[in-house]
N, C-alpha and C positions, 0 to 999 in steps of 0.2 A: 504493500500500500504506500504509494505516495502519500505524507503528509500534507496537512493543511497548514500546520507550521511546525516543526520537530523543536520544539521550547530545547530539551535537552543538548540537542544537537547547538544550539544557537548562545547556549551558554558557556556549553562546555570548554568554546574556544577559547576563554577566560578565565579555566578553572582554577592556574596558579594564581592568578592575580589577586582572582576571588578568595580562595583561600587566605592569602597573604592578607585582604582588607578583613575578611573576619579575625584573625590574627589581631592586628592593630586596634579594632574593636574591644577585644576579649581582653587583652593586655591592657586596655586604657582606662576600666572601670566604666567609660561612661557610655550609659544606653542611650539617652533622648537629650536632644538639644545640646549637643556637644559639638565639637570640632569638625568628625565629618560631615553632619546636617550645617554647618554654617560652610564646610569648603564646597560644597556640590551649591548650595546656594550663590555664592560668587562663580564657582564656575559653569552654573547654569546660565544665570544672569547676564555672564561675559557671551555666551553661544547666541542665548535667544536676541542680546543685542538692546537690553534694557539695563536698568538702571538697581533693578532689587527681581530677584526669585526669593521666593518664602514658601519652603516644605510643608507639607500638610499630609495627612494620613491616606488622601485618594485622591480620585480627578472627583467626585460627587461633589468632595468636601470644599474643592480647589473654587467652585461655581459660587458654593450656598456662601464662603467666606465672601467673597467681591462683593454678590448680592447682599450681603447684609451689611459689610461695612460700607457701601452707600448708600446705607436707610432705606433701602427697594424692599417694602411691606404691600400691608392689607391695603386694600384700594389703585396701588398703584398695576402698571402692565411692563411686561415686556416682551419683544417682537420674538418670535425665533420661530427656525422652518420645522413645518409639519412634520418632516421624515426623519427627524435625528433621532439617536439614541435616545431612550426614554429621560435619560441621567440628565441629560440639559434643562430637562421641563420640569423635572424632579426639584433642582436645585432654588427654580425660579418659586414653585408654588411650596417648598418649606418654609420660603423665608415669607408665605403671605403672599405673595403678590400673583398676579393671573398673566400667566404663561398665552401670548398670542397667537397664535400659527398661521403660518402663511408657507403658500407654496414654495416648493421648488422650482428651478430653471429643469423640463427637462432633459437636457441633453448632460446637465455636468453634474445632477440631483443637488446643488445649490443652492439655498436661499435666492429668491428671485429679487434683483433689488429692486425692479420694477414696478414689485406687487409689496414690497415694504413699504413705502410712501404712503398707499392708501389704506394702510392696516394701525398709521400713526391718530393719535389720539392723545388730547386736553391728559390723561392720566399715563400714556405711554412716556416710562425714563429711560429706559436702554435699548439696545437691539441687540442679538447673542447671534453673531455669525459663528457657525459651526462650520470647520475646515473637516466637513466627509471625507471618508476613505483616504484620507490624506494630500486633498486638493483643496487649493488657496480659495475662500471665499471673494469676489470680486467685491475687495476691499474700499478703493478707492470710491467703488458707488455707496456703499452705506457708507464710508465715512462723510459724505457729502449729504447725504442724507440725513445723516445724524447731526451733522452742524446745521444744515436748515433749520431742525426743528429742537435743537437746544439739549440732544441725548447722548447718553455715552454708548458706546460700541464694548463691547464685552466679548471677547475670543474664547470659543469652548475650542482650543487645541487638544482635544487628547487624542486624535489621531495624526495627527500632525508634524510630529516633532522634526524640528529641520529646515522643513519645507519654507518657501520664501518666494517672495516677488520684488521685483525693482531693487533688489540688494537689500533687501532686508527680510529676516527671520518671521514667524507667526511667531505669539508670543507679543511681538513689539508695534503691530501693526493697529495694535485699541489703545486703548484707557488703561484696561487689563485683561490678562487671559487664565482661563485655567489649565491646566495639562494633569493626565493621569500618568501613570509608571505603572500598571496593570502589566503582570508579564507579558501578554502576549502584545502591547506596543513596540513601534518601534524601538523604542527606548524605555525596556520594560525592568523593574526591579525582581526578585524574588519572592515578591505579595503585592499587597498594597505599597501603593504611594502617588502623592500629587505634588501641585507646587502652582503658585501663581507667580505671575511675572506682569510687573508695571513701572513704569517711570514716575508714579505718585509718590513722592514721599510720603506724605500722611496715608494714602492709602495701606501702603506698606507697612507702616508703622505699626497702623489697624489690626490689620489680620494677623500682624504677628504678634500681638495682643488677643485676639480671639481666637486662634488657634489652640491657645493654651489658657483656657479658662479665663478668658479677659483679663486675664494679667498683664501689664506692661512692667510693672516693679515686685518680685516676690513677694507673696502672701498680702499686694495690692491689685483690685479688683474697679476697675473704672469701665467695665464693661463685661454684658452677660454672656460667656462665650460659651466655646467647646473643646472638648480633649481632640484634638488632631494633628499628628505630630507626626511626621516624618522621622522614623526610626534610624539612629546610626547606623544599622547595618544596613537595614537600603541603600540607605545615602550612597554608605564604604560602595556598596556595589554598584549602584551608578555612577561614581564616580569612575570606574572601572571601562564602565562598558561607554558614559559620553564622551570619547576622542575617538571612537570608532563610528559612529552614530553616520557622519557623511559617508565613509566607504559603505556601511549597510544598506544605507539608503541609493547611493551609486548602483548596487546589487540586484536594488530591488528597479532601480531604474532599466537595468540592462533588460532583465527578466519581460519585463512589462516590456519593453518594444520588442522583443522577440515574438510576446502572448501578440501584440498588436500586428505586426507583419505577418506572423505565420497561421493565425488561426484564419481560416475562410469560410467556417460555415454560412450559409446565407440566413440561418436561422437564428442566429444570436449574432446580437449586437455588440459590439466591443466600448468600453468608455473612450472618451474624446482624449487625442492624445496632448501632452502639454504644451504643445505650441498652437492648439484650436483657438480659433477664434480670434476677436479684434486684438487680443491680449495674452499675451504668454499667461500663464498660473502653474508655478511649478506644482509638482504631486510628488510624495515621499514612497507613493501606492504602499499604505498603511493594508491595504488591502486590492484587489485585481477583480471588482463588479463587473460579470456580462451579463448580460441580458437577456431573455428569451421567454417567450408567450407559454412555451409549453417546459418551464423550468423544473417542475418536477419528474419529466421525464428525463432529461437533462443529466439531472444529481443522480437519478436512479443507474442509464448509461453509464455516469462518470466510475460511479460507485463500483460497476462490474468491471471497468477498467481497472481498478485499483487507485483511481483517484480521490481524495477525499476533497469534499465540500465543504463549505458555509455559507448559509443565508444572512445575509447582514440588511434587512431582518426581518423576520416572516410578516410580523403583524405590526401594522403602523399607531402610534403613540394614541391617536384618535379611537382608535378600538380597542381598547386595553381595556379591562375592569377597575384600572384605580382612577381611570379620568373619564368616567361612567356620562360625567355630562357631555362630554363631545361625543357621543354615539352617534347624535344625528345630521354630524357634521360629512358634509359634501367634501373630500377632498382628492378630485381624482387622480391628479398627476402624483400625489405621494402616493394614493392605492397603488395605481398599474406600477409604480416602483418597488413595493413593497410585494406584492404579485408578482414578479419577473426576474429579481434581482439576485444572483448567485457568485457567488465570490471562490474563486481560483486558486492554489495554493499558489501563498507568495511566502517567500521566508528568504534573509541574504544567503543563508543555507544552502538552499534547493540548486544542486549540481545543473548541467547542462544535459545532460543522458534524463532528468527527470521533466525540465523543463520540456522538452521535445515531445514526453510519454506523456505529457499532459496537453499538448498540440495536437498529438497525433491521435489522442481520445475524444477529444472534443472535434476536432473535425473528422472522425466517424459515427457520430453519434447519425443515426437515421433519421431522425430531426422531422 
């Protein structure tokens, strides 16, 4: 079986190192908020091209802290597209406030900035571009949109890491962003972990006051926070594995124009490659979405192949049981995406002899 991503394989390539930072960990007494969590933070900081990164226990956590340190409650709105991970909407309607949806572009499943404009409203304070599968949201249209009408831009990176347009990183392209370290990221720890990144000082300041039970001064409490902390030994291991992070991402770039030149079914569709359209948008391909009407026959095909799959993701955020009131919401461009969408083993892993057996499966699929 072809992997979908061999975790193990992906880490292993690091395993002295690894070793060696849980070493330095073990030896130094300290677990939390130590040395490592402040080195991976400047050296996060200096990659994504901002001014302050600040660890936090996940990418959920990484959203709920920005939203809450800029007072985005009950009554207020914020924009974000119908199709994203459930996690982005999650983070919006903890902190009180009503998660907006609006569609996609469909050709790059993007936030449409087009359709962001008229979803702005007297109580709308942010807009949360999600950088899907690893592809830049067309920044420069919502930030322009965002300054028309007086709102901050909020980056959900957690698929993202790397990636960048006009010379510059995701991460540094809003107000602020959040990112995950979910192993299976591109730039994934060994559990959990997150981090936000902004050029606010005060913002900064904020979260890393609420991150840790609103403390700013030991056993001083100027705000109601939460335990979310980015653990030394993540950190130690990210630290590890971010100088590698552009070659993996390079790896995964090769892979993806190989998937894009050699697969020719006429029945699936391939994602738009990085130079599509008025504007370059680089893609880190966090992930390798194609497309196809009859997808479940597809995965079944690949599966006999010895291909393995993933839906990224079956059922759109609209039909969920925990956001019960948008049931009767119309939204058909994320449906037929959520309907059709199947995602390719991608990993910097994945040899040449695999990449080709996953070509060669997909264009015999009887389709």
């Amino acid at each position: 079986m072809i992997p979908f991503l061999d975790l193990h394989q992906v880490n292993e390539r690091f395993r002295p190192d690894m070793d060696a930072a849980v070493k330095r960990v073990l030896d130094s007494g300290w677990y939390l908020l130590g040395e490592e969590c402040a080195a991976f933070e400047r050296e996060f900081a200096a990659f994504c091209g901002t001014r302050h990164a600040i660890g936090c226990a996940n990418g959920l956590d990484a959203l709920k802290l920005i939203i809450q340190a800029y007072g985005i409650g009950p009554g207020d709105e914020v924009i974000a597209p119908a199709n994203t991970y459930i996690a982005s909407l999650i983070a919006i309607s903890a902190n009180g406030a009503t998660p907006v949806l609006v569609e996609p572009d469909p050709a790059t499943c993007l936030i449409d900035p087009a359709q962001v404009e008229t979803h702005v409203t007297p109580r709308t304070k942010a807009i949360m571009a999600v950088h899907l599968y690893g592809r830049v949201a067309d920044m420069d249209a919502i930030r322009a949109i965002a300054a028309r009408h007086g709102l901050l831009v909020i980056e959900d990176a957690a698929q993202a890491h790397g990636a960048g347009i006009g010379g510059r990183r995701v991460g540094s392209l809003g107000d602020a962003a959040g990112f995950s370290f979910y192993p299976g990221k591109n730039l994934g720890c060994l559990g959990d972990g997150g981090a936000v990144t902004t050029d606010d000082d005060a913002l900064a300041e904020k979260i890393r006051a609420l991150r840790n039970y609103g403390s700013d001064v030991k056993y001083h409490f100027p705000y109601r926070g939460t335990n979310s902390r980015l653990d030394e030994v993540q950190a130690a291991w990210l630290r590890v594995k971010l100088p590698h992070l552009d070659a993996d991402n390079a790896r995964r770039a090769e892979i993806a124009a190989r998937y894009g030149r050699e697969i020719v079914h006429p029945a699936v569709s391939l994602p738009l490659p990085a130079d599509a359209g008025a504007r370059p948008l680089s893609n880190v391909w966090h992930v390798y979405p194609v497309r196809t009407a009859r997808r479940d026959d597809l995965r079944r095909h690949l599966d006999a192949c010895g291909v393995q799959t993933v839906i990224h993701y079956p059922i759109p955020p609209h039909r969920q049981p925990a956001y019960a009131e948008w049931s009767g919401l119309s939204l058909p461009v994320t449906e037929a995406i959520h309907d059709t969408v199947l995602s390719l083993p991608m990993s910097p892993v994945l040899d040449d002899d695999q990449v080709g057996a996953v070509i060669e499966a997909v264009n015999s699929w009887p389709g």
